[in-house]
C-alpha positions in Angstrom: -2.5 6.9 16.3 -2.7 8.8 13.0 -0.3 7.9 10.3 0.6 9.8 7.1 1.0 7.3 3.7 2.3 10.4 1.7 5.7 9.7 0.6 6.2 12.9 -2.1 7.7 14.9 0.4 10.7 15.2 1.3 11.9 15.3 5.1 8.2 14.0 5.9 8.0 10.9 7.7 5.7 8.5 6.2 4.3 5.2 6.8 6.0 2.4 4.3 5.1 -0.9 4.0 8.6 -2.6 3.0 7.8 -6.2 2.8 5.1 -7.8 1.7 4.2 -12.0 1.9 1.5 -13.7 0.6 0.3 -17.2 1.7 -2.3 -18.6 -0.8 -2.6 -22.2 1.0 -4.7 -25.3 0.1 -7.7 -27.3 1.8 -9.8 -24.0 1.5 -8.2 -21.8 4.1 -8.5 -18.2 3.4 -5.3 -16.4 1.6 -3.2 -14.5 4.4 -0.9 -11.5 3.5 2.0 -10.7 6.3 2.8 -6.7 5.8 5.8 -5.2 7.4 5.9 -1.8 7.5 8.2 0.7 8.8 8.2 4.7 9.4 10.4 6.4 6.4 11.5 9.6 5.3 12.3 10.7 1.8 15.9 12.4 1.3 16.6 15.1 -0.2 18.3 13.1 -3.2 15.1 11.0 -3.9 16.5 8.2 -1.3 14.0 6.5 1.4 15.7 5.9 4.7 13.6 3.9 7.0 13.3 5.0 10.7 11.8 2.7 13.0 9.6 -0.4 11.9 6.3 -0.4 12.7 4.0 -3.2 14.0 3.1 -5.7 10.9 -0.3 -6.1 9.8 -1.7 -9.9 9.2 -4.7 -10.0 7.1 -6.9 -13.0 6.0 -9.1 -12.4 2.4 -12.1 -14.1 1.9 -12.6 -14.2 -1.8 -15.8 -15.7 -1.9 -17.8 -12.9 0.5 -15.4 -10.1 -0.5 -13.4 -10.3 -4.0 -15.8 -7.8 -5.4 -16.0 -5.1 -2.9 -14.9 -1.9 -4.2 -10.8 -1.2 -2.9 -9.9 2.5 -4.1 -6.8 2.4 -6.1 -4.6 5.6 -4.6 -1.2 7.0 -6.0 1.7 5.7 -5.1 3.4 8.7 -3.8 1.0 10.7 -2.3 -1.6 7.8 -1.6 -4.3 10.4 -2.8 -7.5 8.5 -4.1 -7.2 8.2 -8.2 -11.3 8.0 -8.2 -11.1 4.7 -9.4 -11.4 1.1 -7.9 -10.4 -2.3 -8.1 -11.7 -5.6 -6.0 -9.7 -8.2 -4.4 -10.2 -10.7 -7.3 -8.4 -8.3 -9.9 -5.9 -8.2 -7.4 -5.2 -11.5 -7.1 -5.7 -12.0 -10.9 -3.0 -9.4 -11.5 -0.5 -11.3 -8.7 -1.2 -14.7 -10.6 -0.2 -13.7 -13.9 3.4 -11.7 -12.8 3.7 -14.8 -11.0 3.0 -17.2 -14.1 5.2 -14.9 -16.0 8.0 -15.4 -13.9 7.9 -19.0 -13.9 7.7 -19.1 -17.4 11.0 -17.2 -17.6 12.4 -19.3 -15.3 11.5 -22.8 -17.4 13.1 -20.8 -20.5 
């Protein structure tokens, strides 16, 4: 089945992914990320209203074989490709450091 990611219109049904988790465990095992995602409409107000979920995706990344392959960064909204990419190491870089942040608020 085809699904549309564009989320700028409005009354369009569009594929959402609502909750994201993250599992970076010990002993060497491979991070895990645990994406629900639901089908969602925009309103006419600027709301999102989700529909239905939508089976959740599990996925396993492998830092060492993969962190540098090319991931397209696309726009938010519209999920059109911005022509620019990132890797899975940047990713995680970024994650780590809003993380660290946080618990450095949190220690005040």
């Amino acid at each position: 089945m085809s699904y549309n990611y564009d989320a700028s219109q409005v009354g369009v049904p569009y594929v959402r992914a609502h909750r994201i988790e993250i599992l970076y465990p010990d002993a060497g095992q491979l991070p895990q990320a645990f994406i629900e995602q639901s089908l969602a409409v925009k309103l006419a107000d600027g709301t999102v209203r989700k529909l239905e979920d939508l089976p959740p995706i599990r996925a396993e990344f492998d830092l060492a074989n993969d962190g540098l392959r090319p991931i397209p960064l696309v726009d938010p909204s519209s999920a059109a490709p911005l022509g620019v990419d990132t890797n899975l190491r940047n990713v995680m870089l970024a994650i780590l450091a809003v993380v660290r942040k946080q618990q450095l608020l949190v220690q005040g």
